[in-house]
N, C-alpha and C positions, 0 to 999 in steps of 0.2 A: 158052730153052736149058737144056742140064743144068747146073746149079751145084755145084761143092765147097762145103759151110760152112767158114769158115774155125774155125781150132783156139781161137782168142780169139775164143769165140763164146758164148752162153749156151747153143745146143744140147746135149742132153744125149744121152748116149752110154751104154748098161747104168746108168741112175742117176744118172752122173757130169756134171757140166757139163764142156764140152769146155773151157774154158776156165781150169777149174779143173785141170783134166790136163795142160796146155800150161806153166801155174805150176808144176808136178810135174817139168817138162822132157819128158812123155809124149805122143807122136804118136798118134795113132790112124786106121787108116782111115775116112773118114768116106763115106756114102754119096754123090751125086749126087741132087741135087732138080729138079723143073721150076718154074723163073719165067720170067716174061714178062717182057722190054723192049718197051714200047708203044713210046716214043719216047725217041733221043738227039739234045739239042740240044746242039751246040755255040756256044760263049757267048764265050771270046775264046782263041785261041790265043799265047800268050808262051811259045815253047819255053825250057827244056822243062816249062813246066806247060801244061796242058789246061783251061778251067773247062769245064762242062758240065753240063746239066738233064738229070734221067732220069725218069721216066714207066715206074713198073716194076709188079711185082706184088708182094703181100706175099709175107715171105719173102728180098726179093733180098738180099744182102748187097752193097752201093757198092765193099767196100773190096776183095771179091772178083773184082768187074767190072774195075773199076780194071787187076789185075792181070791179069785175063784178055785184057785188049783189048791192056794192054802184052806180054802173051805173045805175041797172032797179032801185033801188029807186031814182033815182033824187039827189042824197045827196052826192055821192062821197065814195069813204072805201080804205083804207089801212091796212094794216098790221101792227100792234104796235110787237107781240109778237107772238111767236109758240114754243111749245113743243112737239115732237114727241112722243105720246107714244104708239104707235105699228108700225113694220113697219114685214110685214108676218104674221109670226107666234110669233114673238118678241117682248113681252113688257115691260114696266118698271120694270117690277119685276124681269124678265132675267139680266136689266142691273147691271153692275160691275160699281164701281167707280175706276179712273187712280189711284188714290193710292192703293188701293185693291190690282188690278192687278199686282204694282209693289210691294207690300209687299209678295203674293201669290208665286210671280216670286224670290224676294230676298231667301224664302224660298226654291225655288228649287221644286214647287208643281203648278206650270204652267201648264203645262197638266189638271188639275182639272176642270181648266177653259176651255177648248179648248175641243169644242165639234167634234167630228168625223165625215167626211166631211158625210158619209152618213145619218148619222141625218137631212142634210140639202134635201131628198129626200124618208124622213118616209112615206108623202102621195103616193107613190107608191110603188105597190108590189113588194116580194121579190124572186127572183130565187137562186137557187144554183146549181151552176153544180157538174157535175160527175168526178171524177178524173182524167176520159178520154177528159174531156171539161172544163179542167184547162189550156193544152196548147194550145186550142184555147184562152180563156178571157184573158188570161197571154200576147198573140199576139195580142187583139186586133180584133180579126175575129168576124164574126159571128158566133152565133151559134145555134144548130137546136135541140127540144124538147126530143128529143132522148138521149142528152147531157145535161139534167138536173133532177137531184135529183129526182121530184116531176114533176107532171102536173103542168102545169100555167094556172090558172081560168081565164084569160083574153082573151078577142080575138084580144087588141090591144091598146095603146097607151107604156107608160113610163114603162121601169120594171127595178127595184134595181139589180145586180148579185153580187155574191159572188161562190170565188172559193167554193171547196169542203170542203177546210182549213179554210172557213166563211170570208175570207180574203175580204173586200170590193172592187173591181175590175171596177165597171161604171155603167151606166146610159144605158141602152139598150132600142129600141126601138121593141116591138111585133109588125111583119106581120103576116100573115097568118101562115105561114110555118114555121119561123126560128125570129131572133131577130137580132136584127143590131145594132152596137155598134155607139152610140149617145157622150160623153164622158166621155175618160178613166182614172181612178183617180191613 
């Protein structure tokens, strides 16, 4: 559906955070966005609170749902509570607690926790070039099929590279012909 951002929001408006404007006492029109509601579960009804599971897209605003749903019923809604528990591919069960973190870290075993950027780009294929097509990825260039490893089964979107040395190198994008460097990590 189309969404209002709400005015206590980080979106930013000519510059300005909308939120920072709303601290001002300043309204502003704000546009209409499209997010998804995949699914609402309803979780236990104690009138008049509501709990419930959302299943949305990025983007949705909870607190603005909230109020929207109390708008088409006539009755009004707000937000009492929210707990994020996914956000991608990341759920509660991923999280670490801050003292965790700091005892993991006093131990000098931080690293354990700190996952490798290119984890965060598993759902797309992986290239590897040729040792001839290391100082290209090394530079930043393009580079063309000729100059990696393996064929690429794709005809086009996202592809993972890695030098010859498996070294994580960017985010490339497949043309037709060659691959263009999207960003370089």
């Amino acid at each position: 559906y189309m969404q209002i951002p709400p005015m206590y929001s980080a979106l930013k408006v000519n510059g300005k955070k909308l939120c920072d404007l709303a601290r001002e006492g300043k309204t502003v029109e704000r546009q209409a966005r499209p997010v998804k509601i995949l699914t609402i579960d309803i979780l236990d009804v104690t009138l008049p609170r509501v709990r419930m599971r959302v299943h949305c897209s990025k983007g949705t605003y909870i607190r603005t749902l909230c109020n929207d749903i109390g708008e088409k019923l006539g009755c009004g809604g707000c937000m009492e509570e929210l707990l994020r528990t996914r956000v991608e591919r990341f759920g509660l069960t991923d999280a670490v607690k801050l003292d965790e973190v700091q005892k993991v870290m006093e131990e000098g075993n931080i690293e354990r926790l700190i996952l490798p950027v290119d984890r965060m780009f598993d759902q797309y294929p992986a290239a590897k070039t040729t040792p001839q097509g290391d100082l290209l990825v090394h530079n930043g260039n393009r580079i063309f099929p000729e100059l990696l490893q393996e064929e690429l089964k794709v005809d086009g979107g996202y592809v993972r590279v890695y030098d010859s040395r498996e070294t994580f190198i960017g985010l490339y994008e497949k043309k037709t012909d060659q691959m263009i460097p999207v960003k370089m990590f």
